[in-house]
Phi, psi and omega in degrees: 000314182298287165337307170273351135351280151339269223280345164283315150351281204300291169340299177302317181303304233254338172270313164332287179322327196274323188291334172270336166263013168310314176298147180263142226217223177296302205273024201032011179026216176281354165283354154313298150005284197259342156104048184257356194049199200221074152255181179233128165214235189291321205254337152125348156228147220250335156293183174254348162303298175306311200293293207267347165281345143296320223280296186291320200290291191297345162290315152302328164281357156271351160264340165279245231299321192294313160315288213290356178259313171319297188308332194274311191301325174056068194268000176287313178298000000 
């Protein structure tokens, strides 16, 4: 159980990671790349593209902690 715990993390890590650097930032970073743009608004993207690449980041990262609390607590041990 802890194994799989573990490599959904590990997943989880690797999608996170891709997804913050999808945001454009000063120098607008690889989301430029990829063509998410730089728009602006009340909140700082303006596009619906940019809007569910927040969406997505904060879901992920809430799934990163909810795991990472699974993993400290261990109710299998």
């Amino acid at each position: 159980m802890e194994t799989f715990f573990s490599v959904l993390q590990v997943l989880i890590s690797v999608v996170l990671v891709f997804l913050v650097l999808m945001h454009s930032g000063k120098d607008s970073g690889l989301s430029g790349a990829f063509g998410v743009g730089s728009g602006t608004g009340p909140l700082g993207g303006g596009s619906m593209v940019e809007r569910n690449l927040n969406r997505w980041t904060i879901f992920f990262a809430i799934l990163f902690l909810i795991n990472a609390v699974i993993l400290l607590k261990r109710p299998w041990a």
